[in-house]
FIKE-563140 format. One record per residue (C-alpha): residue number from 1; residue in three letters; y negated, x, z. Coordinates in steps of 0.001 Angstrom, whole numbers. Example, Ala and Ser with C-alpha at 12.3 -4.5 7.8 and 13.67 -1.06 7.14 Angstrom:
BEGIN
i | aa | py | px | pz
1 | Ala | 4500 | 12300 | 7800
2 | Ser | 1060 | 13670 | 7140
This chain:
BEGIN
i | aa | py | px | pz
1 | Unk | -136758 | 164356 | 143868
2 | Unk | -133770 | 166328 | 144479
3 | Unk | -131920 | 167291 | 141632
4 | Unk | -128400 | 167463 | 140605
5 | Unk | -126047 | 170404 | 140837
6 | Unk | -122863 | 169292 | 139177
7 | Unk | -121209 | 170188 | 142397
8 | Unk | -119445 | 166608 | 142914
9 | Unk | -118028 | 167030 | 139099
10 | Unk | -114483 | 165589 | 139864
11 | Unk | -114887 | 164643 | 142756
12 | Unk | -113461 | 160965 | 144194
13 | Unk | -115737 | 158984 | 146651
14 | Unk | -114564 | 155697 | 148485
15 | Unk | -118433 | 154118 | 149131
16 | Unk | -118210 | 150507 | 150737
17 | Unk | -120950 | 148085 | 150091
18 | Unk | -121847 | 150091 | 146522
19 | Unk | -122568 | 147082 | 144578
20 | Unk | -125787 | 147164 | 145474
21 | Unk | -128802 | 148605 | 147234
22 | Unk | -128315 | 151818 | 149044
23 | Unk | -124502 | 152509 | 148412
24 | Unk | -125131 | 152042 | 144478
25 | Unk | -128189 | 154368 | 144790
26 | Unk | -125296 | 156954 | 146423
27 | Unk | -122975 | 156074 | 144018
28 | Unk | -125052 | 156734 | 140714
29 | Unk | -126207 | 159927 | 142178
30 | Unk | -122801 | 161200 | 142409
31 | Unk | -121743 | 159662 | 138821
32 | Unk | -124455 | 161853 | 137118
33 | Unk | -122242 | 165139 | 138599
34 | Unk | -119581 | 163352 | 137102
35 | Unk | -117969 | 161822 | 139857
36 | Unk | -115367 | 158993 | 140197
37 | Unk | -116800 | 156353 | 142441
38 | Unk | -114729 | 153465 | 144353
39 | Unk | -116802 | 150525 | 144514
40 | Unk | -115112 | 148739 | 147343
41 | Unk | -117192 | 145430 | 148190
42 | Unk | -117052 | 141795 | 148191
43 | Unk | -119238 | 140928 | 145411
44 | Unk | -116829 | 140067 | 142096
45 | Unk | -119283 | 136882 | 141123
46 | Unk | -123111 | 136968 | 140776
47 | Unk | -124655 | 135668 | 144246
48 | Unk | -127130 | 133148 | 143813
49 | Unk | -129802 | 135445 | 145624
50 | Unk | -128494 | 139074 | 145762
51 | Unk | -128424 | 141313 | 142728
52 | Unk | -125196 | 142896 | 140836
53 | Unk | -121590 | 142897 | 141350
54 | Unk | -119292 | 145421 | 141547
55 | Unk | -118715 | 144981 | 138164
56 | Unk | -122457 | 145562 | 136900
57 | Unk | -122182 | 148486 | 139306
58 | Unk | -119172 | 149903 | 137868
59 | Unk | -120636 | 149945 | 134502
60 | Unk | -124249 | 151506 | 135430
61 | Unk | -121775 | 154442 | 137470
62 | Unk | -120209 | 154710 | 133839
63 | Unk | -123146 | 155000 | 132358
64 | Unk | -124753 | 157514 | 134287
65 | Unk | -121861 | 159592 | 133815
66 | Unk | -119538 | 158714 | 136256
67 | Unk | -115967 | 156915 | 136490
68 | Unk | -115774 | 153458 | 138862
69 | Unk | -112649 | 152166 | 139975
70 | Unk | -114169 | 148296 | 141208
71 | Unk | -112329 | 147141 | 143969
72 | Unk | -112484 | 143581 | 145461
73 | Unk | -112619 | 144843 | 149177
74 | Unk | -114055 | 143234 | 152379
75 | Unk | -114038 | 145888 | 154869
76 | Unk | -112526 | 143332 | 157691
77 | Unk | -109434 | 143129 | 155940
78 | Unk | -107090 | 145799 | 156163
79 | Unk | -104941 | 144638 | 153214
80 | Unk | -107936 | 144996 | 150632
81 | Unk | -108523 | 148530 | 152317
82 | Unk | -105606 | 149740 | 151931
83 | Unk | -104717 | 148303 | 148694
84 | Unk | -108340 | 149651 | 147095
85 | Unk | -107345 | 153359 | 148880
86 | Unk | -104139 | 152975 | 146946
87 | Unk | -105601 | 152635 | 143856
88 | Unk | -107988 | 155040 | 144063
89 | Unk | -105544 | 157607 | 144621
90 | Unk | -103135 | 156506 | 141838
91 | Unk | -106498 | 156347 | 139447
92 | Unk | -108121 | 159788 | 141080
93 | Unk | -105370 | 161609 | 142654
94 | Unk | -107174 | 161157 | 145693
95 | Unk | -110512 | 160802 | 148065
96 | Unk | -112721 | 163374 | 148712
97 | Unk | -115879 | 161284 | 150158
98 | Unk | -115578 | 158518 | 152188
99 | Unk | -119000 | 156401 | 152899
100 | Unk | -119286 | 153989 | 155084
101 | Unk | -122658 | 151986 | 153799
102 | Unk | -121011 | 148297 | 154121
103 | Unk | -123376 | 146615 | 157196
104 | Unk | -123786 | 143170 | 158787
105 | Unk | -127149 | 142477 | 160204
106 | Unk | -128685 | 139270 | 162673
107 | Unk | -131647 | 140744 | 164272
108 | Unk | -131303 | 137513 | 167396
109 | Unk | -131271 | 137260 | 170961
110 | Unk | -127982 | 136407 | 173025
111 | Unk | -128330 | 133088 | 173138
112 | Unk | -129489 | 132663 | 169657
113 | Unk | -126317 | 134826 | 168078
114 | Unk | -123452 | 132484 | 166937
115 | Unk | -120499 | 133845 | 168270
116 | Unk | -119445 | 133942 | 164647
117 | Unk | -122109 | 136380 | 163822
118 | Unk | -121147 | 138731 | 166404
119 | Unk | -117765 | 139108 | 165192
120 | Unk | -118956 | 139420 | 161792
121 | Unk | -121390 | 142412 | 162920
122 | Unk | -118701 | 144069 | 164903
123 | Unk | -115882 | 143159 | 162245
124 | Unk | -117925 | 144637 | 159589
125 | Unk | -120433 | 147326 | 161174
126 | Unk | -117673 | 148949 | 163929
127 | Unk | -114183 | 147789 | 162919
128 | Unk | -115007 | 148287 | 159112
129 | Unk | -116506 | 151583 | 159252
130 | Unk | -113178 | 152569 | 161783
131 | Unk | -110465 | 151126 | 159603
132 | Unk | -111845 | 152332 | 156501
133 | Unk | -112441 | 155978 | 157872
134 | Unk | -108297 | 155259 | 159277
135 | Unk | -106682 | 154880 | 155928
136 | Unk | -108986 | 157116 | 154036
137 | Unk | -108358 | 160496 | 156246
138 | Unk | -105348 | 161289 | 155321
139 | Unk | -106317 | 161692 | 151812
140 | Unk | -109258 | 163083 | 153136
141 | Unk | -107405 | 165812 | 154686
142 | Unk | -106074 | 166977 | 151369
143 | Unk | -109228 | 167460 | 149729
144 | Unk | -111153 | 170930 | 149588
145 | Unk | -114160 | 170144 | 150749
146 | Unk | -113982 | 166505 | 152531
147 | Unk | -116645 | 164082 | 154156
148 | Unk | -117576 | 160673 | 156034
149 | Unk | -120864 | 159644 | 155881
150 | Unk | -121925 | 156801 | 157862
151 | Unk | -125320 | 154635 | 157542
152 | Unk | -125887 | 154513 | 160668
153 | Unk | -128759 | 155709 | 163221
154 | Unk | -129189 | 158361 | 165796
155 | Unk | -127553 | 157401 | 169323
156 | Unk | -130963 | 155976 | 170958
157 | Unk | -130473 | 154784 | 174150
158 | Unk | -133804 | 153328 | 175088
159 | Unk | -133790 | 150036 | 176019
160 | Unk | -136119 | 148654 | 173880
161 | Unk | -133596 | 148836 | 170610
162 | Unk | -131164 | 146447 | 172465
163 | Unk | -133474 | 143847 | 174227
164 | Unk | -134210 | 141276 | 171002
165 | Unk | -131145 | 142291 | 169198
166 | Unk | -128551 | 143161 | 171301
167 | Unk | -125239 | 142176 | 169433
168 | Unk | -126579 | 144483 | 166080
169 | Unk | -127123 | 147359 | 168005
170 | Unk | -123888 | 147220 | 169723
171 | Unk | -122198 | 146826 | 166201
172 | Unk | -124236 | 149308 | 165091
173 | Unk | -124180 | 151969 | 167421
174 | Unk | -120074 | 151725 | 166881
175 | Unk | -120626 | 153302 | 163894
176 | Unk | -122751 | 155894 | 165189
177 | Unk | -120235 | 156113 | 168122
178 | Unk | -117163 | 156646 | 165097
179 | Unk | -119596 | 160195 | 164244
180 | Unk | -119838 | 161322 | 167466
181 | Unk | -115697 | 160624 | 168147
182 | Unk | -114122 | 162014 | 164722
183 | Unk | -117070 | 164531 | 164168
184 | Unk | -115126 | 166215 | 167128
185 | Unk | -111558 | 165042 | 166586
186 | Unk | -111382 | 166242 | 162627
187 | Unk | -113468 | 169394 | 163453
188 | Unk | -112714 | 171730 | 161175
189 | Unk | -110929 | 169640 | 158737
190 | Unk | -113337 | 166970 | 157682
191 | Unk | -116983 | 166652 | 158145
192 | Unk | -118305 | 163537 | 159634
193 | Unk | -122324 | 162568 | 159969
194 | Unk | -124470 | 160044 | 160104
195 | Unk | -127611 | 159497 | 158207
196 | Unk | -130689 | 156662 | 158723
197 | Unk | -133826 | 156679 | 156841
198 | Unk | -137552 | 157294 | 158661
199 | Unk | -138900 | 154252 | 157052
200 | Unk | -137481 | 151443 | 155706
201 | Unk | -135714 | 150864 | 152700
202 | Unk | -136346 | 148382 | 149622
203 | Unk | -133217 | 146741 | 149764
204 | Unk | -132441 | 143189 | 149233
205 | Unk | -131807 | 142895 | 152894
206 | Unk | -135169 | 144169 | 153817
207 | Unk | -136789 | 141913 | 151468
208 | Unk | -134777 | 139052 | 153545
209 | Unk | -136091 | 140571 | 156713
210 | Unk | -140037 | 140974 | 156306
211 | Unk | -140910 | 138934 | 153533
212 | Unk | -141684 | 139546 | 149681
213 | Unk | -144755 | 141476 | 150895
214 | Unk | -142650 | 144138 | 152447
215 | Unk | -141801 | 145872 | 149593
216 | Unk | -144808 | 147853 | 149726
217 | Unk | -144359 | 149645 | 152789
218 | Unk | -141241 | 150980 | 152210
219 | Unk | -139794 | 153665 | 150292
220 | Unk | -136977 | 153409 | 147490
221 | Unk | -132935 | 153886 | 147744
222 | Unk | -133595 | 157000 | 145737
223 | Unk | -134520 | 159060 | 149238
224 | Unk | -130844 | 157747 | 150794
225 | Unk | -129163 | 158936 | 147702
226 | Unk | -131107 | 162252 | 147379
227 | Unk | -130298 | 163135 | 151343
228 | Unk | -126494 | 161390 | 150937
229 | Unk | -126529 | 164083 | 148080
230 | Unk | -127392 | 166891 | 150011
231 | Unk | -124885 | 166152 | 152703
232 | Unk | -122036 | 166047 | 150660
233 | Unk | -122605 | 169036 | 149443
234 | Unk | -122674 | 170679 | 152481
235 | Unk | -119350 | 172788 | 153597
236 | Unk | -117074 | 170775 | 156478
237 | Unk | -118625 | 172869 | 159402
238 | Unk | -121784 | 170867 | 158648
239 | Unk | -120664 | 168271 | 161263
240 | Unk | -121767 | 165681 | 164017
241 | Unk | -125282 | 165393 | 162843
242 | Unk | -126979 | 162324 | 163192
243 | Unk | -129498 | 163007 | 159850
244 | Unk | -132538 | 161754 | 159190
245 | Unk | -134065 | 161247 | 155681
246 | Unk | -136764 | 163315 | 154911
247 | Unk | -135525 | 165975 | 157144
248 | Unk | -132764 | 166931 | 155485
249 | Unk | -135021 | 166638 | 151797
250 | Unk | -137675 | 168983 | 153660
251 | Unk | -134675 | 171415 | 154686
252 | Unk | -133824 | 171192 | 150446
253 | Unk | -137221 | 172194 | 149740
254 | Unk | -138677 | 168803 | 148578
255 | Unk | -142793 | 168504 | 149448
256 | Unk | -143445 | 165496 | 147281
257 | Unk | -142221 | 162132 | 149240
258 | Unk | -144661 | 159790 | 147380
259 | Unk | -141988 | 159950 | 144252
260 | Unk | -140158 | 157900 | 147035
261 | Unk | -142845 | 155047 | 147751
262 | Unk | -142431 | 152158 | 146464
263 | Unk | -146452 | 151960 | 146679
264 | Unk | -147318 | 155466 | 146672
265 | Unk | -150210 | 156428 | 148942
266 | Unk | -149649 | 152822 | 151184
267 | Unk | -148483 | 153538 | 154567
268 | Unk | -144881 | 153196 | 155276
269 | Unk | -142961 | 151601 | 157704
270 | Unk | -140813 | 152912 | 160666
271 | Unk | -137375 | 152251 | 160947
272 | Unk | -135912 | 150959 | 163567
273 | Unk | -134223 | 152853 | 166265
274 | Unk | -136351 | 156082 | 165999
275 | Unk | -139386 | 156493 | 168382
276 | Unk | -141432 | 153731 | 167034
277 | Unk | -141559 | 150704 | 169521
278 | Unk | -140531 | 147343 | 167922
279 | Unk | -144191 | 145745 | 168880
280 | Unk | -145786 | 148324 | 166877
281 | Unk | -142932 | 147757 | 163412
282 | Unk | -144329 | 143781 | 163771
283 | Unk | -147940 | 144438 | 164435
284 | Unk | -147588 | 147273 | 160625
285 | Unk | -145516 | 144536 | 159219
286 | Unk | -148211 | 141749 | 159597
287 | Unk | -151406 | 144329 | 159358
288 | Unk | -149981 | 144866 | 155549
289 | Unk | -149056 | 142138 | 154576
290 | Unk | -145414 | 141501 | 155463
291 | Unk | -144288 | 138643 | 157317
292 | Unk | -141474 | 139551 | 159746
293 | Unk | -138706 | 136718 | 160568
294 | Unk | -138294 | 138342 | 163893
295 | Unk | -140839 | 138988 | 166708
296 | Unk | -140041 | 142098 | 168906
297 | Unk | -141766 | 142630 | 172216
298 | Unk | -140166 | 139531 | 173395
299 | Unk | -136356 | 137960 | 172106
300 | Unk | -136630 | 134538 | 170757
301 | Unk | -134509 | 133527 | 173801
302 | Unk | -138427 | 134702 | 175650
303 | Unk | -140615 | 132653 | 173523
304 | Unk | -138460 | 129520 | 173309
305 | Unk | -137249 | 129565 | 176945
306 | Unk | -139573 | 127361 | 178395
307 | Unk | -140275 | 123301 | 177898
308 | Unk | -139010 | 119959 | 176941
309 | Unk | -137507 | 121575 | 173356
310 | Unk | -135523 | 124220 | 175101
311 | Unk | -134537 | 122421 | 178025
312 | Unk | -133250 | 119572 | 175423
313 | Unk | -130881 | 122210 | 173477
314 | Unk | -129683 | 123873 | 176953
315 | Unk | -128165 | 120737 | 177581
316 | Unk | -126778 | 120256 | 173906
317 | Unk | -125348 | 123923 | 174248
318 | Unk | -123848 | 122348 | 177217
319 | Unk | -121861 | 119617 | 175726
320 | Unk | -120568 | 120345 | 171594
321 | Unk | -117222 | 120263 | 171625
322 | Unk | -114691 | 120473 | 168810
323 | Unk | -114502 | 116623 | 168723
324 | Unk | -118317 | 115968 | 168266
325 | Unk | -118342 | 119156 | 165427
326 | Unk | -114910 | 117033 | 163483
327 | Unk | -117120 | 113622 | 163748
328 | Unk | -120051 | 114950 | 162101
329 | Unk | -119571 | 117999 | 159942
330 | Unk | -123499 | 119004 | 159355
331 | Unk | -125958 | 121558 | 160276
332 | Unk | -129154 | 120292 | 161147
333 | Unk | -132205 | 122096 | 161108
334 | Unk | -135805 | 120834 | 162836
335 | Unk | -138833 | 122218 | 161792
336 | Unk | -141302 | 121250 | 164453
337 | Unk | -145110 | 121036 | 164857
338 | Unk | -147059 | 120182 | 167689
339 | Unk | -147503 | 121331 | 171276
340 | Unk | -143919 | 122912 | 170785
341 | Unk | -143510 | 124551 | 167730
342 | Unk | -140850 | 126007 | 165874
343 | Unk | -137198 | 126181 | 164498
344 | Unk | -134694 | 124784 | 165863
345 | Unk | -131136 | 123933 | 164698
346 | Unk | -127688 | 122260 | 165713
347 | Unk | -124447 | 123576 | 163982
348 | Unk | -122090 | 120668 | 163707
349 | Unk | -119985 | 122070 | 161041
350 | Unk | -118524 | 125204 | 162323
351 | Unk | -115752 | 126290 | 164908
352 | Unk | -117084 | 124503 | 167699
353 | Unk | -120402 | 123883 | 167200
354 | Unk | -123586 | 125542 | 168383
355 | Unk | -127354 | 125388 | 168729
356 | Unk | -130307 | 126626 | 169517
357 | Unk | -133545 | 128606 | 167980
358 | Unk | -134345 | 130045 | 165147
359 | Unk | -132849 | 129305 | 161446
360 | Unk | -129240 | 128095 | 161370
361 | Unk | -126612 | 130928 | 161175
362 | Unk | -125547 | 129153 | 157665
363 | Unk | -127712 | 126966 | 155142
364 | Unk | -128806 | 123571 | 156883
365 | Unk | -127527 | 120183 | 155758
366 | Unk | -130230 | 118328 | 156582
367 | Unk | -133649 | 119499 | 157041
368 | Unk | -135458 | 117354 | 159664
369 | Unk | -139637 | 117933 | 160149
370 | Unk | -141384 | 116443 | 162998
371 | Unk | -143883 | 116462 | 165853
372 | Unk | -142532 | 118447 | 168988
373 | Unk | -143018 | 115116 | 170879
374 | Unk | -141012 | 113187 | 168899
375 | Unk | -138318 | 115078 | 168938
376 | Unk | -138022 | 114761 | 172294
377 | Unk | -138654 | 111445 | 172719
378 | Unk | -135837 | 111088 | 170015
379 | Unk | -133307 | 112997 | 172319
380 | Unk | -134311 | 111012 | 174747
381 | Unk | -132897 | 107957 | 173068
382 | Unk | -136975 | 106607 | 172948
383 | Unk | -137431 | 106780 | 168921
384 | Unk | -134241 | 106182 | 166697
385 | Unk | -134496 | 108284 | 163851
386 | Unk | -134071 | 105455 | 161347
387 | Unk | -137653 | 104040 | 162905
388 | Unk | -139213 | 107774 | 163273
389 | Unk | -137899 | 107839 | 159103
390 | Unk | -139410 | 104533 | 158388
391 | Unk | -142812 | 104970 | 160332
392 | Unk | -143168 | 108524 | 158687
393 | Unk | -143131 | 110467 | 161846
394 | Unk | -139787 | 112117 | 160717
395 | Unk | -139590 | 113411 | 157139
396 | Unk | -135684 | 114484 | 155812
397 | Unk | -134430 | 116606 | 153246
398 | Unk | -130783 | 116994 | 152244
399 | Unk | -127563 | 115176 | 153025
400 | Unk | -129207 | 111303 | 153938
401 | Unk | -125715 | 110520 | 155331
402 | Unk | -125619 | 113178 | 157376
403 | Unk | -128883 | 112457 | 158904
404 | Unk | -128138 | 108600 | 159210
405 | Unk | -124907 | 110309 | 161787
406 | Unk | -127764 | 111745 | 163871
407 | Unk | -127806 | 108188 | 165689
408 | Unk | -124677 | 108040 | 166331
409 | Unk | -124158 | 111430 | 167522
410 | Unk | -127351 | 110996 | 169722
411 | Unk | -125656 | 107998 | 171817
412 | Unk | -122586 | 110139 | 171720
413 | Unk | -125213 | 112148 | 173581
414 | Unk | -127679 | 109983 | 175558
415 | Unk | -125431 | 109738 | 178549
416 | Unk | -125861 | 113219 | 179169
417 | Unk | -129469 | 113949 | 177618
């Protein structure tokens, strides 16, 4: 592993997203120089499923060394930005680091990505990363030795990396794109790179990606804070590089990468966006182990495109409105079996509704399982769902209210069905 020089003794970084996973890992590197740390994130109250706060983080920085000014910042809203820069200064007497590690991620097709999860990929990924990197350079440009470092991948235009996910590589790429612009525009002045791991990362989003049998292929949030380390230490002329990983370790004399494993000796997995093809990250994710909530090769959009299902939610995507989404106020979530199976789900809750495959873009109401057929003979206005309940061919779980509603909203419906 690399070790520490004591060169970021004093020094103030700004890392969003540091309550956890990678940006912590950063973080606590820095704090054992003796570095003050801004933890600017969202997390002030334990999460149900995600580790740490910024709190916990704040104290571990602390511990390690370090001084942490928690702030309560979501990196859509300019306010908290600017209000968390603020008080770093005041606290610090300025910024010297800025990383950008905060990320949104829904890894769906076009027609399966809420229009709410776009903006919340684009809000936080691009427009996060830009506003952030806004009201932090001018402090920036007072320190001695100043940096932005942005999680973000190399600029890889294939076509393959936008196909089944085209709304998170957009979002994505902006912050790539934010490198490639103020690398140039603050040449001189402030360095600006990028850096993306060669395999993935155990993070707690990883873990939600490919399954609790993941783990093993990956390698820890030690190797992003070892090559984070060695960037920042790097003079401002060091600029515009899109970094990978081990690279940069290999460039800082480190042989040994198995201290990074998670499993040492059990082959890793490629990240995305590099030169390994999506069909090949699913076919390693399944030969280990791993069970991958996305298919590459083809979208979802490709593999639920065809038959009575799809045809059945073209026309619902066809017809929520406002009205129907006020009159019902669920998300509803079919699990299906059969000729036609899969997961399916209508969103009767938010803005103005939505639907389609795949899990719902927030937790389901009601969870309805059933035979393919009888779903669709249920749509059809053929089965009423109180009958399909009683006779056992439809089993629910959650909100029984909401799920008596589905009647109703079905004639609402049938006309058009």
């Amino acid at each position: 592993m690399l070790q520490n020089t004591g060169k970021l003794a004093g020094c103030t970084l700004f890392i969003t997203g540091a309550s956890r996973g990678i940006g912590k890992a950063i973080a606590l590197k820095a704090a054992r120089d003796g570095a003050n740390v801004v933890i600017a994130a969202k997390t002030a109250d334990p999460h149900p499923k995600l580790p740490g706060t910024i709190y916990t983080a704040a104290a571990e920085i602390e511990a390690a060394g370090g001084k942490a000014l928690p702030c309560i910042v979501d990196v859509r809203d300019e306010k908290q930005i600017s209000d968390a820069v603020e008080l770093a200064v005041e606290k610090f007497g300025g910024i010297d680091i800025l990383v950008n590690n905060a990320s949104a991620i829904n890894l769906t097709g076009t027609l399966e990505t809420p229009l709410k999860k776009v903006d919340l990929m684009l809000g936080v990924n691009l427009r996060g990363t830009y506003l952030t990197s806004k009201l932090c350079i001018p402090h920036l440009l007072k320190s001695k030795n100043p940096h932005i470092l942005n999680l973000s991948p190399p600029l890889n235009l294939n076509p393959i990396w936008f196909k089944n996910h085209t709304a998170y590589t957009i979002a994505k790429y902006g912050m790539s794109m934010c490198v490639l612009g103020m690398a140039q525009e603050f040449k001189g002045s402030v360095a600006v790179n990028a850096l993306w791991p060669r395999t993935a990362i155990q993070t707690a989003a990883m873990d939600m990606l490919g399954g609790s049998e993941v783990g093993k292929q990956c390698r820890n949030v030690e190797i992003m804070a070892d090559a984070a380390y060695a960037i920042l230490n790097k003079p401002t002329s060091f600029t515009g590089q899109f970094v990978i990983d081990d690279d940069i370790l290999k460039k800082e004399g480190i042989k040994d990468f198995d201290v990074y494993s998670v499993e040492p000796g059990h082959p890793l997995l490629p990240d995305f966006f590099l030169d390994e093809q999506p069909e090949e990250l699913v076919k390693k994710m399944e030969e280990y182990g791993a069970t991958p909530v996305f298919k590459s090769g083809k979208s979802s959009a490709d593999s639920a495109a065809a038959g009575p299902i799809a045809d059945t939610f073209n026309i619902l995507r066809g017809i929520l409105n406002p009205d129907l989404v006020k009159a019902t106020q669920g998300v509803y979530k079919f699990d299906l079996s059969g000729e036609h199976a899969g997961v399916w789900y209508i969103d009767l809750k938010n803005d103005a509704g939505g639907a389609g495959s795949g899990e719902p873009p927030v937790k389901a109401d009601v969870v309805m399982t059933m035979d393919s057929a009888d779903f669709t003979k249920m749509f059809a206005g053929k089965l009423k769902p109180t009958m399909a309940f009683m006779s056992g061919k439809l089993k629910i779980k959650g909100d029984m209210g909401l799920a008596l509603k589905m009647e109703k909203m079905m004639a609402m419906m049938k006309s058009k069905l």
